[in-house]
C-alpha positions, 0 to 999 in steps of 0.5 A: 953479487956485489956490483960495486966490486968491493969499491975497486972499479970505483977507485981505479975510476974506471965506471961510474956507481950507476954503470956497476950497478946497470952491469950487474942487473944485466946478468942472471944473478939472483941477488945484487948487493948495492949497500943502502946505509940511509933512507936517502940512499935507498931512494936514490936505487929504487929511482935507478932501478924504475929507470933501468927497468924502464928502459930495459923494458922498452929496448926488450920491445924495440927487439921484439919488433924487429924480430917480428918485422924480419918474420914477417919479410921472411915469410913474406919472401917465402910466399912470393918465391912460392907464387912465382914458382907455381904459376904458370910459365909463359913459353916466348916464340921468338 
């Protein structure tokens, strides 16, 4: 996949060099063509790429975490809803 789009996007100004590139990382594509014509820029990718590995590193764990914190109220729930349907019912006089 070319991220850049062939250089259109970049023309027409509407995203950024580094907003194709996080775009086309986000999808399920093999391969991603970035077009690296000098040492300089093939620094400059492989510092954008430990960024964006980074932090979808650690947006991919923010989302773990809240998945495992709403089991753990779901089950919570289910437990107490458990309880209370099996414990022994009090019969008011009134």
């Amino acid at each position: 996949m070319k991220s850049m789009a062939n250089g259109i996007l970049l023309k027409s100004k509407t995203v950024t060099p580094i907003e194709c590139l996080h775009y086309a990382l986000n999808l399920p594509t093999s391969v991603v063509i970035t077009g690296i014509d000098s040492m300089e820029s093939l620094s400059r990718h492989s510092q954008r790429l430990n960024r964006f590995i980074r932090s979808a590193t650690t947006s991919a764990k923010h989302c773990l975490r809240k998945r495992v914190r709403r089991r753990r109220t779901v089950a919570s729930n289910r437990l107490r809803r458990h309880q209370f349907l099996m414990a022994p019912q009090r019969i008011r006089n009134g």
